[in-house]
BATISE-667735 format. One record per residue (C-alpha): residue number from 0; x, y, z. Coordinates in steps of 0.1 Angstrom, whole numbers, plus 5000, padded with zeros to 4 digits. Example, Ala and Ser with C-alpha at 12.3 -4.5 7.8 and 13.67 -1.06 7.14 Angstrom:
2
<r seq="0" u="5123" v="4955" w="5078"/>
<r seq="1" u="5137" v="4989" w="5071"/>
END
This chain:
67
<r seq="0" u="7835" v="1034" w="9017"/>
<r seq="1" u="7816" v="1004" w="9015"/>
<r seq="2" u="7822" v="0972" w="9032"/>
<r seq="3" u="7824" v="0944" w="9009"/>
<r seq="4" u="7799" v="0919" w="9014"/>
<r seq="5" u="7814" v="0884" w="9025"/>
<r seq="6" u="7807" v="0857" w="9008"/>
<r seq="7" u="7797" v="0824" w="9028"/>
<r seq="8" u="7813" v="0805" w="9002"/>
<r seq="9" u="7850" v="0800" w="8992"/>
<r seq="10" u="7864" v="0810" w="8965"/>
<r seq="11" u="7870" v="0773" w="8956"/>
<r seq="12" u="7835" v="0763" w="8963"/>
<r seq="13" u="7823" v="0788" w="8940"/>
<r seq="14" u="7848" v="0778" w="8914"/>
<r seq="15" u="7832" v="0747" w="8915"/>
<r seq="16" u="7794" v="0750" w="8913"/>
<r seq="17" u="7804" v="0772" w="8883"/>
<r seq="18" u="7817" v="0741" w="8866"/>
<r seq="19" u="7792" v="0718" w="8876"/>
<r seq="20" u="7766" v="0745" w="8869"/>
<r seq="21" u="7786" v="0749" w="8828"/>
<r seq="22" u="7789" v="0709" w="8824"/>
<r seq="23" u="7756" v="0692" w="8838"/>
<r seq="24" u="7732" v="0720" w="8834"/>
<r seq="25" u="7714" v="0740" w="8811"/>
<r seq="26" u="7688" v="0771" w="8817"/>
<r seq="27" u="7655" v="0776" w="8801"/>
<r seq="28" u="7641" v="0811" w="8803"/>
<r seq="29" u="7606" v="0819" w="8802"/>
<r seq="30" u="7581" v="0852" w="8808"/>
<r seq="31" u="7552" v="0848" w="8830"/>
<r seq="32" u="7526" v="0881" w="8830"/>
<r seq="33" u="7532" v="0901" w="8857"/>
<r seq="34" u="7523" v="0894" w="8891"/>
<r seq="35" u="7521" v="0854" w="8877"/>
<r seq="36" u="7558" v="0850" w="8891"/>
<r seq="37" u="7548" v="0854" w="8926"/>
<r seq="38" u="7515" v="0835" w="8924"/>
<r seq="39" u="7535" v="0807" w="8910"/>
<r seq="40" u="7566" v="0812" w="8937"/>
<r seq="41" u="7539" v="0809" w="8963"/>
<r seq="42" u="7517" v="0780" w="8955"/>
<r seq="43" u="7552" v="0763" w="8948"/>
<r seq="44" u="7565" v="0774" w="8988"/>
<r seq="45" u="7529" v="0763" w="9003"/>
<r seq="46" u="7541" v="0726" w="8982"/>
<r seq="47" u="7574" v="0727" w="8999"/>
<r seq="48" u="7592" v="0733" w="8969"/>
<r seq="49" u="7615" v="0758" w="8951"/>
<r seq="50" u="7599" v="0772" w="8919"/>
<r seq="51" u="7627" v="0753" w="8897"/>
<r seq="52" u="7613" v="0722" w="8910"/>
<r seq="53" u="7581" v="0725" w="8911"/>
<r seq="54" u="7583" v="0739" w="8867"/>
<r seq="55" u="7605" v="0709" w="8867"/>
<r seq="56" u="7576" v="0683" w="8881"/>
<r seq="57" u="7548" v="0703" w="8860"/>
<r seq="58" u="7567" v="0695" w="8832"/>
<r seq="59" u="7578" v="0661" w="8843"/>
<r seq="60" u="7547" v="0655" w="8847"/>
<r seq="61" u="7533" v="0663" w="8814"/>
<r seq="62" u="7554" v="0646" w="8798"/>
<r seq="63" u="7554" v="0612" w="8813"/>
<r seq="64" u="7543" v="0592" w="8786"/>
<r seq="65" u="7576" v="0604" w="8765"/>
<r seq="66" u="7601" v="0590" w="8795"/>
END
C-alpha cells in the first residue's frame, strides 16, 4: 500500500485559505506557446518573483494610467 502523503498544513489551515482563496480572489487563465511558460517562470525567478507577481506587475504596469 501506499503511504499517504502528509500534509504540512492542518486541516483547519487549509479550510481557511480555501475561503480566503473563494471570497477575495479570483483566477485568470491564460495559454502561453509552449516552452514560453518556462522562459517566463525563469526571467520572473532571476527578478525575485513568483510568476503570479511578476503577470501581476506587467499588467500593473500597463495599466497605470487607468489606476
Amino acid at each position: 500500500m501506499a503511504e499517504e502523503k502528509k500534509s504540512r498544513y492542518t486541516a483547519a489551515q487549509k479550510k481557511s485559505a480555501e475561503k480566503y482563496i473563494e471570497e477575495k480572489l479570483e483566477e485568470i487563465k491564460f495559454r502561453v506557446p509552449k516552452g514560453q511558460k518556462a522562459v517566463i517562470k525563469s526571467y520572473a525567478e532571476s527578478q525575485g518573483k513568483s510568476v503570479n507577481q511578476f503577470i501581476l506587475d506587467c499588467i500593473n504596469a500597463a495599466m497605470k494610467d487607468l489606476q
